[in-house]
C-alpha positions in Angstrom: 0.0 0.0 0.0 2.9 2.2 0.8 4.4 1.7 -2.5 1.4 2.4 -4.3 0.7 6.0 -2.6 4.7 6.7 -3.3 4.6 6.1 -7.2 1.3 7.4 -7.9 2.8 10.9 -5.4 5.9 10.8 -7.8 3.6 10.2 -11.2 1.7 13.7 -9.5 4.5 15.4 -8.8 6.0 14.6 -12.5 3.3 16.1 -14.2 2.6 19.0 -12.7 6.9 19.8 -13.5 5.9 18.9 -16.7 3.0 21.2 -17.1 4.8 24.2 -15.4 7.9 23.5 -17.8 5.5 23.9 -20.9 3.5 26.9 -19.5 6.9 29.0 -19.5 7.5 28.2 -22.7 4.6 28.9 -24.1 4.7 32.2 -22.5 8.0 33.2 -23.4 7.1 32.3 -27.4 4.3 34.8 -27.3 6.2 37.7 -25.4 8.2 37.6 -28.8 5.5 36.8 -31.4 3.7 40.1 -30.0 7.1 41.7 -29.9 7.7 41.6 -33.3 5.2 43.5 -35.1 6.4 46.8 -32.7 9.9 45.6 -33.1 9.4 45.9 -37.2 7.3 49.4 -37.1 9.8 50.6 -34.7 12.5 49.9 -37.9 9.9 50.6 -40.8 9.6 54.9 -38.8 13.2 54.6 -38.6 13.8 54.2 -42.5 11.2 56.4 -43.6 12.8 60.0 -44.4 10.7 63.0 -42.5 8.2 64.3 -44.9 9.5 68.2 -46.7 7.1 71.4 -46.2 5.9 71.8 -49.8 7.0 75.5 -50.8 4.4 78.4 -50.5 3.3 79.7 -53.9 4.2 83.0 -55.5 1.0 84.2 -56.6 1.3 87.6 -59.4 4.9 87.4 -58.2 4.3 87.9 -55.0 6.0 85.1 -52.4 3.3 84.1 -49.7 5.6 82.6 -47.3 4.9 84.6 -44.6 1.4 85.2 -45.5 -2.7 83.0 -45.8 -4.4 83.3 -49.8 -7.8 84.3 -49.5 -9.8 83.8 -53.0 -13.1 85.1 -53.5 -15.8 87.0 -55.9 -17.1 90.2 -56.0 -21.0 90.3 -54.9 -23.1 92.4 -56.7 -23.2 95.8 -55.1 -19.8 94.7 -53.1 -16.7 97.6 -52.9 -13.4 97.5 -51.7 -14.4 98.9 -48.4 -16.9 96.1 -47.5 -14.3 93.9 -49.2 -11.5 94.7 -47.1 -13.2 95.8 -43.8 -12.3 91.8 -42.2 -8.6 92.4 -43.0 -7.8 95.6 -40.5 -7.3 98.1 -43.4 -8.7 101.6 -41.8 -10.8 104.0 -44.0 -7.7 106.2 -43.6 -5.8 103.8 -46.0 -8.3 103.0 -48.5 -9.0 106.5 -49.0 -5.5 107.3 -49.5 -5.1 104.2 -52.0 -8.5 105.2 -53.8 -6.6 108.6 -54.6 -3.4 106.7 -55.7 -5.6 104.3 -58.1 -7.2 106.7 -60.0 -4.4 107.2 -63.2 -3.8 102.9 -63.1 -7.7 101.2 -62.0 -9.8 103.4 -60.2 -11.3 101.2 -57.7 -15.0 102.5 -58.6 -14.7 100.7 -61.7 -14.4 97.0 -59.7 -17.5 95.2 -60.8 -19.5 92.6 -59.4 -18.5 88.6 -60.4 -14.7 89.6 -61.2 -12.1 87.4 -59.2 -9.7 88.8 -56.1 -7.2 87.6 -54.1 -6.2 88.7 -50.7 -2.8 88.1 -49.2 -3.1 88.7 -45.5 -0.3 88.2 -42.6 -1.2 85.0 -40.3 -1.6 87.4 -36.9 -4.7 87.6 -34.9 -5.6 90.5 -37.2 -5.4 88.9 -40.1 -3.8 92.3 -41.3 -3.9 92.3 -45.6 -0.7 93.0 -47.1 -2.0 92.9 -50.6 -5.6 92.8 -52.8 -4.9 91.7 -56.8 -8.4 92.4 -58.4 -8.8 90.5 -62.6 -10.9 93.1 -64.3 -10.7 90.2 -67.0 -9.1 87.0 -68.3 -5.7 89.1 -69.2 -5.5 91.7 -66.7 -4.6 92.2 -63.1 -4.3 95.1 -60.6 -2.1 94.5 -57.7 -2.7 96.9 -54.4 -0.4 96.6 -52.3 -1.6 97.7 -49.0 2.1 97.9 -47.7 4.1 101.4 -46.2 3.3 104.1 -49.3 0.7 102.5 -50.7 1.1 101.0 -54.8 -1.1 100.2 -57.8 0.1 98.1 -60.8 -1.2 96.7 -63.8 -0.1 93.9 -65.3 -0.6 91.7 -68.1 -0.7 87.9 -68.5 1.3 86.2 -71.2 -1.5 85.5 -74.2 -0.8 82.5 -76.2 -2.3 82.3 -79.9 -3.0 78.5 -81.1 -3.9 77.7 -84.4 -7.0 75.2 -83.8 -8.8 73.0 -86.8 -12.6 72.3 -86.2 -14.8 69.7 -88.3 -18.1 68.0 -87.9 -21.7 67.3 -89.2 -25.1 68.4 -89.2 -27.2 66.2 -86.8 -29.4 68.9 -85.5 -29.1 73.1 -85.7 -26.1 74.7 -86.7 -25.9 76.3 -83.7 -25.8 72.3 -81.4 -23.8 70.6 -83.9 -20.5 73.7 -84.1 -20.3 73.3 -80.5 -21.2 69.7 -79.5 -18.1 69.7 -82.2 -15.9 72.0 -80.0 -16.6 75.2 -81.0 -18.1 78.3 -78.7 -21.2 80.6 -79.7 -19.2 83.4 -81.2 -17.6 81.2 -83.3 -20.9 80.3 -84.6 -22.2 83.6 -85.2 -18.7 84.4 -87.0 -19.6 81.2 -89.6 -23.0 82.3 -89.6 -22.0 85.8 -90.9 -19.7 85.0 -93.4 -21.8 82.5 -95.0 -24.8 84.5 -94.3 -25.1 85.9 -98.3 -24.2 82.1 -100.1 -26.3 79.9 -97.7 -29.6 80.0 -95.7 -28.4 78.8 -92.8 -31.9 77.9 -91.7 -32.7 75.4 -93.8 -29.6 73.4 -93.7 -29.9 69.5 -93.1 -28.4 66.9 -91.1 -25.8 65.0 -93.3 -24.2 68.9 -94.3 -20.6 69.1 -93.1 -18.5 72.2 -92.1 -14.4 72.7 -91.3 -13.0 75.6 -89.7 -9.5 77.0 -89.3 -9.3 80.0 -86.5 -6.6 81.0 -84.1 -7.7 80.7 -80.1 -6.3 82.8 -76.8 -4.9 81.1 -74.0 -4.0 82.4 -70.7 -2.5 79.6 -68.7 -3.7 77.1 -70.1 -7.6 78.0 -70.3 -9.0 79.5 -73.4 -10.4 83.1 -72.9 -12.0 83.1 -76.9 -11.2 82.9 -80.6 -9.0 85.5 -82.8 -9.0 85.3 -86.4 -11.4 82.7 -88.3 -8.9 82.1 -90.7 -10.8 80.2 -93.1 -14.2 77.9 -93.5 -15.9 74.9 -95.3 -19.2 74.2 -96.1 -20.7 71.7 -97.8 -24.6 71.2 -98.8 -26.5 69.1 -100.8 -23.4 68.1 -102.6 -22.4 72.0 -102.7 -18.9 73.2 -101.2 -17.9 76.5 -100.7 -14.7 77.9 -99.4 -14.1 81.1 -96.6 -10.6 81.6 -97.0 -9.6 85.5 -95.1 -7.5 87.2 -97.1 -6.3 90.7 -97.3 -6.1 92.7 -100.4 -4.4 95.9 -99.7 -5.5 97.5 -97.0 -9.0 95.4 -97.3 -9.6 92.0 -95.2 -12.5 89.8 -96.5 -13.3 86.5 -97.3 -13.1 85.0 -100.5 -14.5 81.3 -102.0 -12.3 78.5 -104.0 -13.0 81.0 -107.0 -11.8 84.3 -105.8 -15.4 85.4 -105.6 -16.1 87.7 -102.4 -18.5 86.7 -100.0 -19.3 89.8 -98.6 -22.8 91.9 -99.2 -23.2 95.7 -99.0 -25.2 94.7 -96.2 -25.6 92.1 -93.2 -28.2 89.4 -94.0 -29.6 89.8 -90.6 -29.5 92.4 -87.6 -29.4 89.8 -85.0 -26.4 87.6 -85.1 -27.0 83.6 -86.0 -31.0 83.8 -84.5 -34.4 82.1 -85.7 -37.3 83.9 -87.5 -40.1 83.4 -86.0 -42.5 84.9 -88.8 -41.7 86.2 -92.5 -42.7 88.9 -94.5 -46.4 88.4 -96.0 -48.9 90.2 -97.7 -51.7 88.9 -95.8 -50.6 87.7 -91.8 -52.9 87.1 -88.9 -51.5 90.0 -86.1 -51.5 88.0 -83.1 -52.3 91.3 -80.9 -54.9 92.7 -83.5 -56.5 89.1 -84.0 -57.4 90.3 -87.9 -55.5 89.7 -91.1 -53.3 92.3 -92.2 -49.8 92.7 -94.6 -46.6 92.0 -92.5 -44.1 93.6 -94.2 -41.4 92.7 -91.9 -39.2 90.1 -91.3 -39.9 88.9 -87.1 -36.6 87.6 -85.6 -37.1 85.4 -82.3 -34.1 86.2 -79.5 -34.0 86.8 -75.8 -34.8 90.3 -74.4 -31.8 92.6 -74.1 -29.8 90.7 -77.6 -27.8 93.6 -79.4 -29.4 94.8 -82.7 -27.0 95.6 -85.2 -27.0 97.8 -88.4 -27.0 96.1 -91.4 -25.3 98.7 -93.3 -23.2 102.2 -92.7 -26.0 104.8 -92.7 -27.6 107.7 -91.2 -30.0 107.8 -88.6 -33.5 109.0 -89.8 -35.5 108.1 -86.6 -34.6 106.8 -83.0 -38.0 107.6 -80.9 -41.0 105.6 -79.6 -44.5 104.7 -80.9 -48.1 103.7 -79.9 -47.4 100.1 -82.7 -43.7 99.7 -83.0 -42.5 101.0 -79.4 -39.2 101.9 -79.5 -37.0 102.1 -83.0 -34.7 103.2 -85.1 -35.0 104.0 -89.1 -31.7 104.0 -90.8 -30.9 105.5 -94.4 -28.4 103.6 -96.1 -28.1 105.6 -99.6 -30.1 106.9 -102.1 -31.9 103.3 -102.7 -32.3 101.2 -99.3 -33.7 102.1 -95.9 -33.9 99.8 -92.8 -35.9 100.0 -89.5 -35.4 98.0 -86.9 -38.5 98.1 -83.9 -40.2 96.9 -80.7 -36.5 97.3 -79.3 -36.4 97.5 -74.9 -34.0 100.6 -75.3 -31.4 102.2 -77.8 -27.9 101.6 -77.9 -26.0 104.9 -76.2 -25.3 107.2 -78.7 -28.2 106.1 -80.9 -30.3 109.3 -81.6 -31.5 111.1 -84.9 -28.6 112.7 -87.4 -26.3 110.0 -86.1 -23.7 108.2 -88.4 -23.7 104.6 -87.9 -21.5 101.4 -89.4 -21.9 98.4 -90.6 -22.5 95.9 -87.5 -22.5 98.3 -84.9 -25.1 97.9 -82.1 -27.8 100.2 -82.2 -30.3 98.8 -79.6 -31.6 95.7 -77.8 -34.5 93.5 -78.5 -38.0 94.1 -76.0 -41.4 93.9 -76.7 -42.5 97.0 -76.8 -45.3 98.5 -78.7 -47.6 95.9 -80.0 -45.7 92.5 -79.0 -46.6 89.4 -77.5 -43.0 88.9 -76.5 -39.5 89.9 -77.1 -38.6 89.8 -80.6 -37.3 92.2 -83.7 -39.0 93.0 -86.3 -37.1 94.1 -89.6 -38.2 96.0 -92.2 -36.4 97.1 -95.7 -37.1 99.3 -98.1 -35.4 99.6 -101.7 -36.3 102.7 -103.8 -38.9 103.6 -101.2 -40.9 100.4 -101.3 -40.9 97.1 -98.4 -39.7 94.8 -99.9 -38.3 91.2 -98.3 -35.3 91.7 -96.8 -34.5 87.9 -97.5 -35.0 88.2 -100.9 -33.8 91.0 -102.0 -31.0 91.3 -104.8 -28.0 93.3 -102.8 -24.7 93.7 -105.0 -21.4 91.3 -103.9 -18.2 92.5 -102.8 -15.6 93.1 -105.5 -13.6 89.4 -106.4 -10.0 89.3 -106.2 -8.2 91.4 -108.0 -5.5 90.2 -111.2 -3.0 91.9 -109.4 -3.4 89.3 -106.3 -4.7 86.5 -107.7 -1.0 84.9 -107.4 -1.0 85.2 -104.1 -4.6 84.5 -103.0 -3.9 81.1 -104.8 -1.1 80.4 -102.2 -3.2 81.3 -99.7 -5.7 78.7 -100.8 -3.1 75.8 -101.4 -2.2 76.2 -97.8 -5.8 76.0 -96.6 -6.8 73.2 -98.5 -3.6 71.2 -96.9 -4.8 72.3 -93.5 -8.3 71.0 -94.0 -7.2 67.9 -96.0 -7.8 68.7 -99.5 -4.6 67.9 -101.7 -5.0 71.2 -103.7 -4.3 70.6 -108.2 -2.3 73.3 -110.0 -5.1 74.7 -112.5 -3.8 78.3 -112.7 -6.9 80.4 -112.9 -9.3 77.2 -112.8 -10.7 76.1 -109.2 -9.0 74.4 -107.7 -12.2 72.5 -106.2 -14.3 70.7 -108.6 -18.3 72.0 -107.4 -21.4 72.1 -108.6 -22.2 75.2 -110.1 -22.7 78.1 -107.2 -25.6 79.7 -106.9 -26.0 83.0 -104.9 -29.4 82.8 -102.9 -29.5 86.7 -102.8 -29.9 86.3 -106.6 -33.0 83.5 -106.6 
């Protein structure tokens, strides 16, 4: 009995050394397995370099080290006063700097939705050191609200980029020149241009257009279009050429034959719009609610759209009426008159005895007199009778001249390389094989 109770005390005693032995063991293991992830990010924070301030940007030459950007917009209504009144500039020192401003910006002349920057110092304050105000995309005026007080203007660096532009008709004009890439006054440039050879109302889907014209850039972003330097059409099989060229002291534009493209007179007063009713002989007046002659051309277009002369002329009548509310009557020569009504206001300037020019604005569309919405209404006369103003036969623009036909036809080579034409040497032939052109002026 003895023996049993020693060995099964020894078997005890055995185990337990056993189970101690293992229980260190396993502890010390997992003191290092969770020692190793902090022992390897420990290492990993000592390789890794410290990370470098990024410099502070020099904004209109200016460093702004020492000193916070604020950006904003002016509000409408906003001055510099109310602008600056956060940044601890007294009325002492804006007065002084409105003085100063007067020969370089004046600061009255800061309008509403224009771009500034303020550069103020990072104390409690918040004391600005410097206001830059764009009057536009080119331009900017620098104040620096420093000591003496200085204004400067400067001038960003404009870059000129000859762009190509091509597509097709799939809808308007208008939708299919700038789903293509190109901007509204682009449009309106085309429009004009082609405004005596085409009726640009009436094109179809299928036509196809190229243009060449130079665009500004200002850092990168385009702030509009320069020269549209020449254009393509093509309609119902028909293609006709735009190419600028200068003959003398004379810039026009020209087709694949030399042939000018230019009118003694605009096609329309608006530029590239819709018309919304024609001249007729027998209309039903939509404020009168009786049949009567229309003698007019009606042009749809928002209120407030420039109306432009189609001709240099002298103003016969700038007043208002009971019918066509305000408008102006323009004498062109001894044969054609034009009169443009229901305007919302005339153009400054714009009064009887006035000289005006081709294209110049001489008042904005309204609806005044009898209107049932904002719209022009066009009227021509030729030899003191209205007459259609879309159908009448105006004389053409002199061709090119022998004397630069030599050149001109360089001009033209180049162009049709540009827009992917490989040009043929004909001499005086075209150099594009068309159908015969046919002036719609001259239907």
């Amino acid at each position: 009995m003895l023996k049993r109770s020693t060995g099964l005390a020894l078997l005890i005693a055995l185990s337990l050394f056993i189970f101690i032995t293992a229980a260190k063991t396993l502890h010390f293991n997992t003191d290092k397995v969770l020692a190793r992830p902090q022992q390897t990010a420990a290492v990993e924070k000592v390789l890794l370099p410290p990370a470098k301030p990024l410099p502070a940007p020099v904004l209109y030459g200016i460093p702004t080290d020492s000193m916070e950007i604020v950006e904003g917009t002016v509000e409408r209504g906003e001055s510099l006063s109310a602008i600056l009144s956060s940044y601890n500039i007294s009325p002492v020192t804006l007065h002084a700097l409105a003085r100063k401003s007067r020969q370089v910006f004046n600061v009255r002349r800061i309008a509403s939705h224009r771009n500034y920057t303020i550069l103020h110092l990072r104390d409690s304050a918040q004391t600005a050191q410097y206001f830059i105000y764009e009057p536009n995309e080119v331009e900017y005026v620098i104040y620096d609200l420093r000591g003496d007080l200085a204004v400067t203007k400067e001038k960003r660096k404009v870059e000129v980029l000859e762009r190509t532009l091509a597509g097709e008709i799939t809808s308007s004009l208008f939708e299919s020149m700038v789903a293509a890439g190109g901007s509204p006054q682009l449009v309106n440039r085309f429009a004009d241009i082609y405004a005596w050879r085409l009726d640009l109302n009436r094109i179809q889907p299928g036509d196809k257009f190229k243009l060449i014209y130079d665009e500004k850039v200002v850092n990168g972003s385009s702030i509009g279009f320069g020269e549209l330097k020449a254009a393509f059409f093509e309609h119902e099989g028909d293609s006709i050429y735009a190419i600028a060229f200068k003959e003398g002291n004379s810039n026009g534009y020209y087709d694949q034959n030399g042939k000018s493209l230019k009118k003694a007179f605009l096609r329309e007063p608006l530029e590239y719009s819709r018309i919304s009713s024609r001249y007729s002989k027998n209309r039903f007046h939509p404020v009168q609610k009786r049949y009567k002659a229309h003698l007019g051309t009606d042009f749809a277009a928002r209120s407030g759209t420039p109306i432009r002369t189609v001709g240099d002329g002298l103003v016969l009548e700038a007043r208002y009426t009971r019918g066509n509310g305000y408008f102006v009557k323009i004498k062109h020569n001894k044969t054609y008159t034009t009169q443009y009504l229901h305007m919302s206001r005339f153009a400054k300037g714009i009064r009887r005895g006035v000289h005006v020019k081709q294209g110049q604005t001489i008042g904005y569309v309204g609806s005044t007199g009898l209107a049932t919405g904002p719209h022009l209404c066009y009227r021509f006369w030729k030899n003191g009778r209205q007459v259609d103003a879309l159908k009448v036969k105006l004389p053409s623009g002199f061709p090119i001249s022998n004397k630069h036909r030599t050149a001109f036809r360089e001009v033209k080579k180049e162009v049709l390389r540009k827009m992917g034409n490989q040009p043929q040497d004909a001499g005086e032939e075209p150099l594009i094989a068309t159908k015969k052109e046919k002036d719609p002026a001259e239907a």
